[in-house]
C-alpha positions in Angstrom: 12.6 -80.1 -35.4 15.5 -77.7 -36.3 14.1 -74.2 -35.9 16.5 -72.6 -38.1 15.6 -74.9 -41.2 15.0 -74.0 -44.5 14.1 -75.8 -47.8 15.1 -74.2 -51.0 14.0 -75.6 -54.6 16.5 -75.2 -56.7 15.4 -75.6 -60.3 18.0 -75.6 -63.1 17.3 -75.8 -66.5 14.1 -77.7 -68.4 14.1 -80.6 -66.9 11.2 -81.9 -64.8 13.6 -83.1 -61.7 14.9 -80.2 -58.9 17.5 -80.2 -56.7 16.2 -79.5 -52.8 18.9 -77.5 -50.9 18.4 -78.0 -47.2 19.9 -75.6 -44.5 20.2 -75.9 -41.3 22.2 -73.3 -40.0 24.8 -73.1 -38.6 25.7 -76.1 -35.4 24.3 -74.6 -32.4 27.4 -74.7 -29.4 26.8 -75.2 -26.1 27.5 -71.7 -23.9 30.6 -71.8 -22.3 30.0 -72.5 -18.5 31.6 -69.6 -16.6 34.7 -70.5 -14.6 34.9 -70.4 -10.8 37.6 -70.9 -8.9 37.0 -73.5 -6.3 37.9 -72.7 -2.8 38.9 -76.5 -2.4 42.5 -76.7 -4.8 43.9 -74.0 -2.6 44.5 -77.3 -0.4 45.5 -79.7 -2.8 49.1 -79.7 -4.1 50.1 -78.1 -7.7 47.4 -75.5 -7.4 49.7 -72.9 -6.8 52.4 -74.1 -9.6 49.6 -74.1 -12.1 48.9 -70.8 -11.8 52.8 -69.3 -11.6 53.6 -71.4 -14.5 50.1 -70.0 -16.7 50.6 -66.8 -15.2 54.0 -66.3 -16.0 53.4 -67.2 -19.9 54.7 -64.2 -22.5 52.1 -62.3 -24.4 52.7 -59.2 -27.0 50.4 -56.6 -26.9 48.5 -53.5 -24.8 48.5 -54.6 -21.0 44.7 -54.7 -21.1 45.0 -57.6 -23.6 48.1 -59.1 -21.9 46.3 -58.8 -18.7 43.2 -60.6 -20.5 45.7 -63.6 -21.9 47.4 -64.1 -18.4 43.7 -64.6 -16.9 42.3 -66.5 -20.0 45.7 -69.0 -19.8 45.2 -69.3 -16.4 42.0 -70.5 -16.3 42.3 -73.1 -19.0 45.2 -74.3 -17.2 43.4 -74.9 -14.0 40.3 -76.1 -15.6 43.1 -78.8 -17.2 44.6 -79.7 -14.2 41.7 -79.6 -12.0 39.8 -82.3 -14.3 41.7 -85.0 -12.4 39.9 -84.0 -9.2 36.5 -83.7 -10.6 35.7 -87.4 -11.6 37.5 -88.4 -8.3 35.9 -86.8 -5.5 33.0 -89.3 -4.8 35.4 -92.6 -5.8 37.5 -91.7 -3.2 34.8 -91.6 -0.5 33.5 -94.4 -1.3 36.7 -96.3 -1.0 37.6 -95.3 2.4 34.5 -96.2 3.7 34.7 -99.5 2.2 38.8 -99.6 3.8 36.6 -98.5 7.3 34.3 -101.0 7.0 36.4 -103.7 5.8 38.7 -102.8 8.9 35.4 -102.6 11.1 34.6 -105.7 10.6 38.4 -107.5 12.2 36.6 -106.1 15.3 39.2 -105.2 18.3 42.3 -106.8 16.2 42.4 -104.2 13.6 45.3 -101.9 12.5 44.5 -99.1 14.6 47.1 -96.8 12.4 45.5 -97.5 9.8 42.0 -97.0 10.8 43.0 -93.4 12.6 44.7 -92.9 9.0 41.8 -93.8 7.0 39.1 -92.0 9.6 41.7 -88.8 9.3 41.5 -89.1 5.0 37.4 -89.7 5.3 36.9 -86.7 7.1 39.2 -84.6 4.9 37.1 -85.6 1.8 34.3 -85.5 3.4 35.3 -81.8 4.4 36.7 -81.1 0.8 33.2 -82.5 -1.1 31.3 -79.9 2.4 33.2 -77.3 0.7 32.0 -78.0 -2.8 28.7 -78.1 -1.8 28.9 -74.8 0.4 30.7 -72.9 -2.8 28.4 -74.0 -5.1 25.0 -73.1 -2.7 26.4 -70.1 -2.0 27.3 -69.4 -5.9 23.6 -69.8 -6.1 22.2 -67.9 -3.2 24.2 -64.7 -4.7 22.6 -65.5 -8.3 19.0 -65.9 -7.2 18.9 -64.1 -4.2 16.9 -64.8 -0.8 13.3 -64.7 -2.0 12.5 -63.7 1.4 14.5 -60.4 1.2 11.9 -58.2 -0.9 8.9 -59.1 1.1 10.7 -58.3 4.6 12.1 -55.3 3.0 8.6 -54.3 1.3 7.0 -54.6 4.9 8.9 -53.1 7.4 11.7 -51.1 6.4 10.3 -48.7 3.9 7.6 -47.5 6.7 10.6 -47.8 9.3 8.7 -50.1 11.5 10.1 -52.4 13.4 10.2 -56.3 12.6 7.7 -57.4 15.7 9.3 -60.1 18.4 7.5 -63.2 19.3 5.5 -63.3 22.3 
């Protein structure tokens, strides 16, 4: 069902046959999804070119609207050169543990370099996809809140009493 549908018969003349005009509004777009700058580029190279180079486009006009261009280019630039990341961040996991095990399993005759190399590069993703994950829980904690928060705050600090300790 299209909730913003509507029939209209359109009769024209004496004939016995009309002409149904359907409308179904106009396309519905998705919301745009609000932009966050991710804590995790800062580490990855071309981050900070991205930005000069956005940043340091010319715009015409009051410097509220420049200043609103320079952040609005900015962002679309990052968004473009940050889609390479995006898709990946779990491939590239999942290819260093398969060089680990793959190296784990030549036993005591492996290339030590390059399992300290590849261990070194696991860790770092794993840190960088930690860091996603901490953004984006955190990016929720300030939206919804602590649930907790109004019921300790309801039951001891508008009376001033004192949260009791155990035992």
């Amino acid at each position: 069902l299209h909730f913003n549908a509507s029939v209209l018969n359109v009769i024209k003349g004496a004939s016995d046959h009309s002409m149904l005009l359907l409308d179904y509004g106009k396309a519905q777009s998705r919301p745009q999804r609000r932009f966050s700058f991710d804590k995790r580029w800062l580490r990855i190279d071309g981050c900070a070119e991205t930005v000069k180079k956005a940043w340091s486009n010319h715009h015409l006009g009051t410097p509220l609207f420049i200043l609103k261009e320079k952040v609005k280019c900015t962002r679309i630039a990052l968004l473009q050169w940050s889609s390479q990341f995006r898709k990946q961040r779990l491939g590239r996991i999942n290819d260093l543990t398969a060089q680990l095990e793959a190296l784990n399993d030549e036993g005591r005759n492996k290339d030590w370099d390059a399992w300290d190399r590849i261990k070194r590069d696991l860790n770092e993703a794993h840190c960088h996809e930690e860091h996603f994950w901490q953004q984006k829980a955190r990016h929720k904690w300030l939206k919804h809140g602590d649930c907790n928060s109004n019921f300790f705050h309801a039951m001891f600090d508008t009376e001033g009493k004192q949260i009791p300790s155990p035992g």
